[in-house]
C-alpha positions as CSV (number, residue, x, y, z in Angstrom):
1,X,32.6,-8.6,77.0
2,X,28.7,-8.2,77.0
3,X,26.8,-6.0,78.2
4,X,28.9,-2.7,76.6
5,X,26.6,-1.6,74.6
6,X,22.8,-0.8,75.3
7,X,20.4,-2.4,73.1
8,X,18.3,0.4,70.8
9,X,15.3,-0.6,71.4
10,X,15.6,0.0,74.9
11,X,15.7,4.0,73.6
12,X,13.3,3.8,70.9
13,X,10.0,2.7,71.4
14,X,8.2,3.3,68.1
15,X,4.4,2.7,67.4
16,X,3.2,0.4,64.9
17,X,0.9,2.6,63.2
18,X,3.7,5.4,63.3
19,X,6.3,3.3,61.7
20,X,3.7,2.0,58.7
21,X,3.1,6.3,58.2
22,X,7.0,6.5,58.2
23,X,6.9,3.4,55.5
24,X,4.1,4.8,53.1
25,X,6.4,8.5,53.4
26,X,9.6,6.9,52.2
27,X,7.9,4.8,49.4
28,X,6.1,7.7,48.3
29,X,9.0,9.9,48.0
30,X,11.3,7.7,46.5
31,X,8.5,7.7,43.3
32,X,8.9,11.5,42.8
33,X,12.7,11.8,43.0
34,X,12.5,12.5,39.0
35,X,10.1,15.3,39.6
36,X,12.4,16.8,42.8
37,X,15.8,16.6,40.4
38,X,13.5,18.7,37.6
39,X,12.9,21.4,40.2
40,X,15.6,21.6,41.3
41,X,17.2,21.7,37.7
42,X,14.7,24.8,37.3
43,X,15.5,26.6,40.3
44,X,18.6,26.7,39.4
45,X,18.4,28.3,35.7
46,X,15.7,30.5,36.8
47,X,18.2,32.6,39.9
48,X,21.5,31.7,38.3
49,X,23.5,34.7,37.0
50,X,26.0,32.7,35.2
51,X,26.4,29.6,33.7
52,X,28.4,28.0,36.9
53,X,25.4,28.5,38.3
54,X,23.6,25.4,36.2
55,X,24.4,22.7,34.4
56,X,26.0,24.7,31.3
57,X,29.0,24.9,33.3
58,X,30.2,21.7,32.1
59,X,31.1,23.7,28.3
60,X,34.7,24.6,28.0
61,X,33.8,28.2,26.9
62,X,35.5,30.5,28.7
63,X,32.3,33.2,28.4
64,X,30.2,31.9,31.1
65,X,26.8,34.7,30.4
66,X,23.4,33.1,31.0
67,X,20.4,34.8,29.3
68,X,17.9,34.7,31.7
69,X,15.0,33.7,29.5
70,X,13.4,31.4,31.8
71,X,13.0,33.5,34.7
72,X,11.6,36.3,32.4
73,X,8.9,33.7,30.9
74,X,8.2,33.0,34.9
75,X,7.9,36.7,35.6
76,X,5.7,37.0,32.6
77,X,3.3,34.0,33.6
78,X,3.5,35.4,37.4
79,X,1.9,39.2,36.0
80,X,-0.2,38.1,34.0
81,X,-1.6,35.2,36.0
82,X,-2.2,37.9,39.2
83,X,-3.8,40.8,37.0
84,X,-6.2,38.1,35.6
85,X,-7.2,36.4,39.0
86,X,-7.4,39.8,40.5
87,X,-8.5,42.4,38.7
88,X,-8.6,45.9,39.3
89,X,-11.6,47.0,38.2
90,X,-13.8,44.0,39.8
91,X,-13.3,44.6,43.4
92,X,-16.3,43.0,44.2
93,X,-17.6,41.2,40.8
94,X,-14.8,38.1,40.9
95,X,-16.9,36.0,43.4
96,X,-20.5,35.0,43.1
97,X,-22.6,32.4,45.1
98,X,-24.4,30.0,43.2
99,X,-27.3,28.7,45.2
100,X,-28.3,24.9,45.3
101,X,-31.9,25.6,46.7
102,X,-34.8,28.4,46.8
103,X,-33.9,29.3,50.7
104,X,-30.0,29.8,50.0
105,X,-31.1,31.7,46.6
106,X,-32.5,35.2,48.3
107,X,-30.7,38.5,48.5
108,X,-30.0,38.4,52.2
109,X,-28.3,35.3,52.0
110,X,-25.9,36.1,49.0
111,X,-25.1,39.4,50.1
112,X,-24.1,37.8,53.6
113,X,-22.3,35.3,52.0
114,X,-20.8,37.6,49.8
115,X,-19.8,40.3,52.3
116,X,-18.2,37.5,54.5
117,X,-15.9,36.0,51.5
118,X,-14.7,39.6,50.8
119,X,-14.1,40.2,54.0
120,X,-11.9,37.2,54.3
121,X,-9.8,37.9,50.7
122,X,-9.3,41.4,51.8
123,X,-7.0,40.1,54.6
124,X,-3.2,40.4,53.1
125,X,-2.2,36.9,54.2
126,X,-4.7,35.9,51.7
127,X,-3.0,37.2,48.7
128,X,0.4,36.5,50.3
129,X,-0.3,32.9,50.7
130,X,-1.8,32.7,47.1
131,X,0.7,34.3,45.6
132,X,3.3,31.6,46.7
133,X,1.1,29.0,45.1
134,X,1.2,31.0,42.0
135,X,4.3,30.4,41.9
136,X,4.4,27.0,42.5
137,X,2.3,26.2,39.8
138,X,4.6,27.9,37.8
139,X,7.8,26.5,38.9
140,X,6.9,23.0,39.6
141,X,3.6,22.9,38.2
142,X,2.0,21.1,41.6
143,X,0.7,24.2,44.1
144,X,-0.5,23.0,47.6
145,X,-2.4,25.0,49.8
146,X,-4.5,23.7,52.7
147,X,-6.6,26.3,55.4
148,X,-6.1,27.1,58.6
149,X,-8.2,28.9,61.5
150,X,-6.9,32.0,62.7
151,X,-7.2,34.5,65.7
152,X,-5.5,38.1,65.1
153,X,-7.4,39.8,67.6
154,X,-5.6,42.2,70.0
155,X,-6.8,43.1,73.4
156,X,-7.3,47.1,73.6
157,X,-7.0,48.9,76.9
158,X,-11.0,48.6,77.3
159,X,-10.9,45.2,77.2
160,X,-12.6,45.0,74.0
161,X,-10.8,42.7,71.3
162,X,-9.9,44.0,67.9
163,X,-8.6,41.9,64.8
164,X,-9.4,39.2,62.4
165,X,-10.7,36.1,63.4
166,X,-11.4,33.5,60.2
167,X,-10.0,31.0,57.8
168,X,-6.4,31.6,56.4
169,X,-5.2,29.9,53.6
170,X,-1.6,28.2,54.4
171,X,0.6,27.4,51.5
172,X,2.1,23.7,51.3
173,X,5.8,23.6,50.0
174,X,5.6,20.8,47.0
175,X,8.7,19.0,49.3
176,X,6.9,18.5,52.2
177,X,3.9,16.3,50.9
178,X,3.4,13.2,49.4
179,X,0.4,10.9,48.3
180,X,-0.8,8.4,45.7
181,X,0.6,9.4,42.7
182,X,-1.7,6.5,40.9
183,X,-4.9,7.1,42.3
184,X,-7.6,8.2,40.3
185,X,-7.6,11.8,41.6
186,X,-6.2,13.8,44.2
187,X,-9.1,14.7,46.0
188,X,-9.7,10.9,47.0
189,X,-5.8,9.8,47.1
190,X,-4.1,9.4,50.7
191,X,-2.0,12.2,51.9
192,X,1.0,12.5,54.1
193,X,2.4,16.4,55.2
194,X,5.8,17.4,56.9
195,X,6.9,20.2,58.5
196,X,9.7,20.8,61.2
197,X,9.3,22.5,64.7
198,X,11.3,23.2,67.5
199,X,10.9,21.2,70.9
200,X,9.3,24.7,72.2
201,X,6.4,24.4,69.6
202,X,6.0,20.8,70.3
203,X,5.8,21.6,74.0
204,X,2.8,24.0,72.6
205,X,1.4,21.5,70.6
206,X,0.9,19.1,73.0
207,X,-0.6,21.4,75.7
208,X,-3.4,22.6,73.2
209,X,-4.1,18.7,72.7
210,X,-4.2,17.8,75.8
211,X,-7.1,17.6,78.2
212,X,-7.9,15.6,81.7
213,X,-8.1,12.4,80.4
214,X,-4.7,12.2,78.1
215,X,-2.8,14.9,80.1
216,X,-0.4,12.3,81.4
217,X,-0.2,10.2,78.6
218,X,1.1,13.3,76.4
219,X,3.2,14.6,79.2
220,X,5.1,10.9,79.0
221,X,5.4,11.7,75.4
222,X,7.3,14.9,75.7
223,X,9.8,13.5,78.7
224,X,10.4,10.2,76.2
225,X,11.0,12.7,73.4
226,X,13.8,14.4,75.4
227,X,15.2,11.2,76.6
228,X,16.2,9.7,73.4
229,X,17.7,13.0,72.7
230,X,19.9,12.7,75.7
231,X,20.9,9.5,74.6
232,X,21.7,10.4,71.0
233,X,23.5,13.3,72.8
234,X,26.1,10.8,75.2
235,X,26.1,8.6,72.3
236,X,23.9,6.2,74.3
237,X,23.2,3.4,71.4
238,X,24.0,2.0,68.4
239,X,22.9,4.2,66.0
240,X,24.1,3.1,62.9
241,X,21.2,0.4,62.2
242,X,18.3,3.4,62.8
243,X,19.8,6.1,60.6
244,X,19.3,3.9,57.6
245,X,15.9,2.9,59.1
246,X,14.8,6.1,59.8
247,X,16.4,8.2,57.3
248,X,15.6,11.7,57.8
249,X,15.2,14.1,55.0
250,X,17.8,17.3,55.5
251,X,19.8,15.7,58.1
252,X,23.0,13.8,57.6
253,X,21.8,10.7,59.9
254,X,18.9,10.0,62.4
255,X,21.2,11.2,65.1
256,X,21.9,14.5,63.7
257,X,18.6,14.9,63.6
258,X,18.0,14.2,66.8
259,X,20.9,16.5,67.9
260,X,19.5,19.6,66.0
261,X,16.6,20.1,68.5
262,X,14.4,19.8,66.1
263,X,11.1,18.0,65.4
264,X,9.7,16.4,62.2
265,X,5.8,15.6,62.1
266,X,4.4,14.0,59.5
267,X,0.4,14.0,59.1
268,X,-1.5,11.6,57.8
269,X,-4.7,12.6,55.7
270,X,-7.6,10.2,54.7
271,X,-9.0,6.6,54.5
272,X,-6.8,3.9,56.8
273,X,-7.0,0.7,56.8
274,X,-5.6,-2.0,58.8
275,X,-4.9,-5.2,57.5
276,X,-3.6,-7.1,60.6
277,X,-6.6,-6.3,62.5
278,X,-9.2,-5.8,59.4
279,X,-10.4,-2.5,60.6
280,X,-10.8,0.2,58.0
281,X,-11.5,4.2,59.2
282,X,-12.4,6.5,57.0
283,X,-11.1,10.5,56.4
284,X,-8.5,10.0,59.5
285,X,-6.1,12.4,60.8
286,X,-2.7,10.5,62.0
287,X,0.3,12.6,63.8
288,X,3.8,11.3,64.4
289,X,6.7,12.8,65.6
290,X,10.8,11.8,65.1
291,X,9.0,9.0,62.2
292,X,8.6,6.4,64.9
293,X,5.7,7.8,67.5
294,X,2.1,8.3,67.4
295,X,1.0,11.9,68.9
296,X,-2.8,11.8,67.6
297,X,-5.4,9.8,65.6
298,X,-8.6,11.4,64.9
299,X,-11.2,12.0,62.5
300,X,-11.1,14.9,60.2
301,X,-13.5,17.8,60.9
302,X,-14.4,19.0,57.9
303,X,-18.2,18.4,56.4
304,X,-16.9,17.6,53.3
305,X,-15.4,14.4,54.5
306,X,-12.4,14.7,52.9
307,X,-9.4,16.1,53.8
308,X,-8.9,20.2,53.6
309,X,-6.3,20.1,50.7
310,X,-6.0,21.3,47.0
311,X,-4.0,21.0,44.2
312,X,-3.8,21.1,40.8
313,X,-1.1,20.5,38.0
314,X,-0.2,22.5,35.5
315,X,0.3,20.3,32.4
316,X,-1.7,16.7,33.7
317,X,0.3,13.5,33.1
318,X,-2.1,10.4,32.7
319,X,-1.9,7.8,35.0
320,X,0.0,9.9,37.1
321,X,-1.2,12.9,39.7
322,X,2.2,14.8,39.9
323,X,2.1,17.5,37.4
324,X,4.5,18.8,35.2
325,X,5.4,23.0,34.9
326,X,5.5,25.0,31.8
327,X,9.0,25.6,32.7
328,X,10.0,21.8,32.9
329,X,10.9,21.1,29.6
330,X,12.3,24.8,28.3
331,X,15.3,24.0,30.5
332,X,17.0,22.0,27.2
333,X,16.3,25.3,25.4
334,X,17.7,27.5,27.5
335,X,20.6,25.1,27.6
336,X,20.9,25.7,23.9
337,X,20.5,29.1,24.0
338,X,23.4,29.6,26.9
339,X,25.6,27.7,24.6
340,X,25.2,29.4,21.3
341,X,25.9,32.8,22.9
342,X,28.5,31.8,24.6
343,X,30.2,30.8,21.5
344,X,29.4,33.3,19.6
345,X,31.0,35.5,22.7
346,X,34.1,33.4,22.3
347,X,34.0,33.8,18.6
348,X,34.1,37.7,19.0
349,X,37.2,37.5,21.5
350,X,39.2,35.2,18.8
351,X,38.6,37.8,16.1
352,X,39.3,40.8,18.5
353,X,42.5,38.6,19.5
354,X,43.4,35.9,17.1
355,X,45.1,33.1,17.4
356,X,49.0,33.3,16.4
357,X,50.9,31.7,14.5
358,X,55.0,32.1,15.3
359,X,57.5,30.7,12.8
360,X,60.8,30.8,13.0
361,X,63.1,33.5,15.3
362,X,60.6,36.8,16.2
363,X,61.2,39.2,18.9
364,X,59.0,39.3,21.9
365,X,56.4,41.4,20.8
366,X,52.9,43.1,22.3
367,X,49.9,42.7,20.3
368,X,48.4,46.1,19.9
369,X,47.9,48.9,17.4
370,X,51.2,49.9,15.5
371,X,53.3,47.9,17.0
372,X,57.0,46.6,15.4
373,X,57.8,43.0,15.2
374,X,60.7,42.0,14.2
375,X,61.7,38.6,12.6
376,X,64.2,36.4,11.6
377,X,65.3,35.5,8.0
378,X,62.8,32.9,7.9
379,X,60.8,34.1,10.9
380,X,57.0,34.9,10.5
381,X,53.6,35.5,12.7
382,X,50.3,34.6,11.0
383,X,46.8,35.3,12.7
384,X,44.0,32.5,12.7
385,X,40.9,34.1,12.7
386,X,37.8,32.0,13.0
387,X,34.8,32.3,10.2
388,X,32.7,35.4,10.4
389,X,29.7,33.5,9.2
390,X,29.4,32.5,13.1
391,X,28.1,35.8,14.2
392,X,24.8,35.3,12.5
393,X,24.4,33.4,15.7
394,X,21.6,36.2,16.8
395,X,18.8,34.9,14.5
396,X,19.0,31.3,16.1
397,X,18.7,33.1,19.6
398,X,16.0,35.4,18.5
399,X,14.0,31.8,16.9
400,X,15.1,30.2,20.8
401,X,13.5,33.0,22.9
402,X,10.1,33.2,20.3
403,X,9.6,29.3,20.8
404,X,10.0,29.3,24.9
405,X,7.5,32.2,25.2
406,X,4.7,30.2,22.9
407,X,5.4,27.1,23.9
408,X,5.1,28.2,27.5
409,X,1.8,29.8,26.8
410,X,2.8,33.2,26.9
411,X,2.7,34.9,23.5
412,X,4.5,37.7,22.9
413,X,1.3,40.2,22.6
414,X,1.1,39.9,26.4
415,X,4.3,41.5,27.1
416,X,3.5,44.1,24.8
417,X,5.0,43.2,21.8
418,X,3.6,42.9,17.9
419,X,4.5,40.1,15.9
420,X,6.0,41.1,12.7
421,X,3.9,41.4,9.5
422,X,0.9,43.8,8.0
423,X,-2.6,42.8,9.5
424,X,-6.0,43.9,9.4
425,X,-7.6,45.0,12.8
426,X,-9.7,41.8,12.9
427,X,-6.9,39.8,12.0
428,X,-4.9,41.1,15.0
429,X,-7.4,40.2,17.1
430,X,-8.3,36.5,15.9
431,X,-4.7,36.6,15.9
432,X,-4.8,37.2,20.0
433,X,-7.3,35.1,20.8
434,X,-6.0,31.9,19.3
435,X,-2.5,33.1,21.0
436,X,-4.1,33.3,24.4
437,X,-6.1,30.3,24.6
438,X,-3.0,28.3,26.1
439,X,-2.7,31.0,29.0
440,X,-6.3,31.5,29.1
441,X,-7.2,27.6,29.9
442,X,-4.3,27.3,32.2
443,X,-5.7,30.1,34.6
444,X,-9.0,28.8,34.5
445,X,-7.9,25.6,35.2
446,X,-6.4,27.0,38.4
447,X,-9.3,29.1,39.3
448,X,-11.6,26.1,38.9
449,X,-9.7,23.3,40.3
450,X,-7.8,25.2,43.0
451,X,-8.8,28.4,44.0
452,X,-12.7,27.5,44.1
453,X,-12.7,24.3,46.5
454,X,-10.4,26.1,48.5
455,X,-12.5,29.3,49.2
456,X,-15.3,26.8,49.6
457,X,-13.3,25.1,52.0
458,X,-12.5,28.6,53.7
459,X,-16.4,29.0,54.1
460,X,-16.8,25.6,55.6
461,X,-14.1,26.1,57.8
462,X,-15.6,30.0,59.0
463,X,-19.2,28.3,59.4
464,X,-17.8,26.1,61.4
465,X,-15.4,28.2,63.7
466,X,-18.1,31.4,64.2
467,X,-19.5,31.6,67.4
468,X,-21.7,34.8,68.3
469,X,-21.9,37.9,65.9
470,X,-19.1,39.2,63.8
471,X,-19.1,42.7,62.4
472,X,-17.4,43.2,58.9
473,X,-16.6,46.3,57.2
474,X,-18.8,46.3,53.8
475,X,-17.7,48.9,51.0
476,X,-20.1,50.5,49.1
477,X,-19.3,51.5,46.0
478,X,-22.4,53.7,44.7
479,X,-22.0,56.4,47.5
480,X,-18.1,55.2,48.1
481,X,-18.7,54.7,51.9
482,X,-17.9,51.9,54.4
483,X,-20.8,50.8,56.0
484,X,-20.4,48.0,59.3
485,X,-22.6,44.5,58.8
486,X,-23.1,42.0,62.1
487,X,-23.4,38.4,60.8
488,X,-24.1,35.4,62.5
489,X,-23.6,31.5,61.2
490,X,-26.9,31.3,60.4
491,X,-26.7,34.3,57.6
492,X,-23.4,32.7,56.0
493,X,-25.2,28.5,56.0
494,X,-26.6,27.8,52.9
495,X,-26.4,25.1,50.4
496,X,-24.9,25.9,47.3
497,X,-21.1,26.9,46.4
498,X,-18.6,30.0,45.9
499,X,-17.9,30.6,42.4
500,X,-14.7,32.6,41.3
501,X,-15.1,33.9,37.8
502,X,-12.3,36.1,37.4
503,X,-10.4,34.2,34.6
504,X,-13.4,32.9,33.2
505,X,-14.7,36.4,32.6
506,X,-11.6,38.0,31.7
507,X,-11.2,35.7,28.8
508,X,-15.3,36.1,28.0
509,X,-15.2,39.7,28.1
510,X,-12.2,39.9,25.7
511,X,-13.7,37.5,23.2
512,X,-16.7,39.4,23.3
513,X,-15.7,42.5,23.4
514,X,-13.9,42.3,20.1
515,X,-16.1,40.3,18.3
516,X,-18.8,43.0,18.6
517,X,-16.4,45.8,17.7
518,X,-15.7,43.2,14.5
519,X,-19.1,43.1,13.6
520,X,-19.7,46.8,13.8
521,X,-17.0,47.4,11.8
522,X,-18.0,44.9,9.0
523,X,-19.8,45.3,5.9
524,X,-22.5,43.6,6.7
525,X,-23.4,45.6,9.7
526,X,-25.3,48.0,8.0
527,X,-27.7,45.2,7.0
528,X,-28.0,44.2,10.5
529,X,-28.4,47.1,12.7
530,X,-31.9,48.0,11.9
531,X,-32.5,44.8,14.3
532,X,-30.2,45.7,17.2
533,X,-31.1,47.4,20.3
534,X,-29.1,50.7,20.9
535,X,-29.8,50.2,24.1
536,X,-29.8,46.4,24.9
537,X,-26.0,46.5,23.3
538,X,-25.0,49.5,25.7
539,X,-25.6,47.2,28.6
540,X,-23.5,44.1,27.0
541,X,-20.4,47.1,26.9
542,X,-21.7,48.4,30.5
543,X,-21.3,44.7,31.4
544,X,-18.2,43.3,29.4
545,X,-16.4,46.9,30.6
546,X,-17.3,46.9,34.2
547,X,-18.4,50.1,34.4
548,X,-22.3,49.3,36.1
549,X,-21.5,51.3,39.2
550,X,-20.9,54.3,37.6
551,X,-24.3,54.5,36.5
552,X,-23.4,55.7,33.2
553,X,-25.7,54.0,30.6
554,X,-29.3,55.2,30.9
555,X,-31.9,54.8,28.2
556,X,-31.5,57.7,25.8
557,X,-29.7,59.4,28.7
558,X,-27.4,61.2,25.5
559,X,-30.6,62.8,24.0
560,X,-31.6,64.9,27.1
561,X,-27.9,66.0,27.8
562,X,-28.0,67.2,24.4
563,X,-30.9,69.5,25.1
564,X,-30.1,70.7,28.2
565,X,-26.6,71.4,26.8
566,X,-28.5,73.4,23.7
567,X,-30.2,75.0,26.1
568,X,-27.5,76.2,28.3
569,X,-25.9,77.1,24.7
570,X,-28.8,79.3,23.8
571,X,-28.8,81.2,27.3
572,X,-25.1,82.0,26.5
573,X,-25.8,83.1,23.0
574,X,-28.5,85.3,24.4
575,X,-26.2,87.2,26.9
576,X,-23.6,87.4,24.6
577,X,-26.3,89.5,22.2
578,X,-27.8,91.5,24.7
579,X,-23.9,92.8,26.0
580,X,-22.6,93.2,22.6
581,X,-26.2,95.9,22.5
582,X,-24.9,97.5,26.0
583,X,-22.9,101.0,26.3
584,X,-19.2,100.7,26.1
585,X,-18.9,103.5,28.1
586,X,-17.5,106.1,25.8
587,X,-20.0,108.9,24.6
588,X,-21.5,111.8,26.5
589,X,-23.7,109.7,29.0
590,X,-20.4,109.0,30.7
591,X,-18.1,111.0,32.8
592,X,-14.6,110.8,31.4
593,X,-13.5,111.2,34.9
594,X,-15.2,109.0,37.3
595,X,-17.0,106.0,37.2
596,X,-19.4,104.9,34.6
597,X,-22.8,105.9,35.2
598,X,-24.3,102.3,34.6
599,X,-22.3,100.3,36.1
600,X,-23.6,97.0,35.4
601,X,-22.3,97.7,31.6
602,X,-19.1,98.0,32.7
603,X,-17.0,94.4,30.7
604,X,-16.5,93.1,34.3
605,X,-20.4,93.0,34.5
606,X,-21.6,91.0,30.8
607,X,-22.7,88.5,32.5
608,X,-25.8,90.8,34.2
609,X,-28.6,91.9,32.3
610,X,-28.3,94.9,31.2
611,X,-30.6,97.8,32.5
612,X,-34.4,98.8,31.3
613,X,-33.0,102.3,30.7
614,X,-30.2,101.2,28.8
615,X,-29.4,102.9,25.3
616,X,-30.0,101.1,22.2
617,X,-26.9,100.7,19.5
618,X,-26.2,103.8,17.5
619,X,-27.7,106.5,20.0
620,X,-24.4,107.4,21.9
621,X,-21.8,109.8,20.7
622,X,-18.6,109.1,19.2
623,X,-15.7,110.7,19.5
């Protein structure tokens, strides 16, 4: 009988440029699924607390201990890549502005710009956010982070607002995008992003888009969105044919999806071009909802022209834009490294309990210290145990856990920990250095190609957004006071660029630092030093050290502290002389009962000059 079944396409109604989005997701994906099954391969070694946890539970050892190696080399990486990109003692010295013309080059302007940026990293989602792409870059070796604006203010009981208002960075999981991986770079390659919201955010979503002219027209959407859920609820459909067409990722089918209440948007970012109709647009911004309808298409607002998102891999592949992680191909080591203590473990319990040997009639006996077993006239028990050459098993895991820490780029040094063998000082440290350089190019790699364009980004976005005067705390660290600056977007425009230099000047200072504590200690620095400036080389340390707002280097500053302290030597010297010349108050100028009659000799009083009328040594009477 027709008509039992309603066609699907009377439910779905899907948009062509939404479907060709949905396309260009699926293709994209399905060219990464290596890099998705290596993640996930390193997810699992790095929070697994046995081997059934990974895929060392496939060996018939009946130990099942995992060393957690890997996740202490990510823990490592994680420290050490934080204190370098944020350190301590350069609150305020990690960022500079390099300006691209005279106007943007003046004091006012880079303190402005200056003041603004620190304002903005002192906000904790700003380190919260980066942190998590820290770790990305670790674990998968692609971070993605893309900005946001955001409004934190709070209306007080005077109506006055109080709270941040700025650029936030917002942290892209490496499963939810996609893009060319064969393009020549990522900056210029096609980008799609996903995330999942409820039908309440969507509901939000669409009233901050709409406007008189599309109010109805997005108001349809919504009502057609609920429909097809109805639908897929009453089983309404055939639904077979879309859930392999519209596959959804974390759902069972298309119709699960659909049941779970839940939304998926995927965002199209840069150049589009349409073949059927020959029309090409350039740095677009395409929404789509449930992979089959359009919710927006507009052009991207940034002055850069290109979309607002960064990324950069941690070991580069050529031809290729996905990345791959230091911790990617450690995992066969760790394999390794699981197995041979496992056996070794095993080894142990076959020697602590051998295997036995019954021949013949023997008695049911328990295998313990001094125990009886009786036998038969040909009856015997003989124990198997296994070579003890197998517990030397340590020196291969020792050899394992040295070769994952350097070839990860985290030598041993950095957690504290000498390498074995005699050195000179300058050895040790040209021994550091090249030990580092792994670590140090991988940090500056992420401070150049990430973290720079995206607090240039951040500025863009704030010149952009500010409207009126904005008041920013400014911290002064001469006279350790916080002083209040009002800025407007004309003090934070210029042309030139944000520069962060922690991890380049991390590595400079340490190079420098002990190449000129090598040199001084050389013998060919008494040759030399007749031609080096005491003072110009106390500025390089001042510098390198970090130590210019303590205003402790001065030009010969430790010659007059000398002095002064000689002089304040002498003055004590002199009071000392004069009291040990003072009356001690025994003799007959002094009444044995009362009070002395100079007081100001008494030993509470050396400090005071002594009296005019005081008598010299030798003139009092002793007892």
């Amino acid at each position: 009988m027709t008509g039992r079944v309603m066609e699907l396409h009377n439910v779905l109604q899907p948009d062509m440029l939404a479907t060709r989005i949905t396309e260009r997701w699926i293709e994209w994906d399905t060219l990464r699924q290596n890099a998705k099954v290596d993640w996930e391969e390193v997810r699992r070694y790095v929070y697994a607390t046995d081997t059934t946890q990974t895929t060392n539970a496939q060996l018939p050892w009946k130990n099942k201990t995992t060393v957690p190696k890997l996740c202490q080399i990510r823990d490592n990486l994680f420290a050490n890549y934080t204190a370098t990109l944020f350190p301590s003692t350069q609150r305020n010295k990690w960022l500079y502005w390099q300006a691209d013309e005279k106007n943007s080059a003046s004091v006012d302007k880079r303190d402005a710009i200056l003041n603004r940026m620190q304002w903005i990293i002192s906000q904790r989602s700003f380190k919260q956010e980066l942190y998590k792409c820290i770790m990305d870059y670790i674990d998968t070796g692609n971070p993605f982070a893309t900005i946001e604006f955001m409004d934190e203010r709070v209306e007080q009981s005077n109506g006055i607002k109080v709270g941040y208002v700025g650029p936030v960075i917002k942290r892209i999981n490496p499963l939810d995008i996609v893009f060319n991986p064969t393009a020549e770079n990522f900056e210029n390659s096609p980008k799609i992003v996903r995330s999942i919201i409820s039908l309440g955010e969507l509901r939000e979503y669409l009233q901050r888009l709409s406007n008189d002219e599309n109010r109805n027209a997005y108001e349809e959407l919504y009502n057609y969105l609920r429909n097809i859920r109805f639908h897929a609820r009453t089983f309404q459909g055939d639904w077979q044919q879309r859930d392999r067409l519209y596959a959804m990722d974390g759902f069972t089918s298309y119709r699960s999806y659909l049941l779970a209440d839940f939304v998926e948007v995927l965002t199209f970012f840069g150049d589009w071009y349409d073949q059927i109709n020959d029309h090409f647009e350039k740095n677009r911004v395409i929404t789509c909802i449930d992979r089959h309808k359009l919710i927006e298409n507009r052009p991207g607002s940034s002055y850069f022209a290109k979309p607002p998102i960064y990324s950069v891999p941690w070991r580069k592949r050529q031809d290729n834009l996905w990345g791959q992680g230091p911790l990617a191909n450690l995992i066969g080591m760790q394999y390794r490294m699981d197995h041979v203590e496992n056996m070794k473990a095993d080894v142990f319990d076959l020697i602590t309990y051998p295997v036995q040997k019954v021949k013949g009639f023997v008695e049911d006996f328990v295998w313990r210290p001094g125990e009886k077993i009786f036998i038969g006239d040909e009856g015997d028990v003989e124990m198997h145990i296994p070579p003890h050459n197998v517990l030397q098993a340590n020196l291969e895991i020792q050899n394992l856990e040295r070769l994952m820490e350097e070839m990860a780029g985290a030598p041993r040094e950095a957690m504290g920990f000498r390498t074995p063998g005699e050195k000179t000082k300058y050895e040790v440290q040209r021994l550091e250095n090249a030990s580092a350089r792994i670590y140090n190019n991988k940090i500056t790699q992420f401070e150049e190609e990430f973290l720079e364009p995206l607090l240039n980004a951040m500025l863009e976005l704030d010149r952009r957004t500010m409207t009126g005067v904005q008041t920013i705390p400014v911290f002064d660290d001469q006279f350790k006071i916080t002083t209040y600056q009002e800025l407007t977007v004309e003090d934070i425009t210029g042309v030139g660029r944000i520069k962060p230099i922690a991890a380049r000047h991390f590595a400079e200072q340490a190079d420098l630092v002990q190449n000129i504590t090598s040199l001084t200690g050389s013998n060919l620095w008494p040759t030399i030093q007749p031609h080096f400036s005491g003072v110009r080389l106390a500025q390089v340390f001042e510098k390198a050290l970090n130590i210019e707002d303590y205003n402790i280097v001065m030009p010969f500053v430790a010659l007059s502290e000398q002095a002064e302290a000689q002089k304040f030597t002498n003055a004590l010297e002199e009071q000392v002389h004069m009291a040990s010349q003072t009356a001690t108050g025994q003799g007959s100028d002094f009444d044995l009962n009362g009070p002395p009659t100079t007081p100001e000799a008494t030993p509470m009083n050396l400090h005071r000059q002594p009296p005019a009328n005081a008598s010299p040594v030798g003139t009092l009477a002793t007892q």
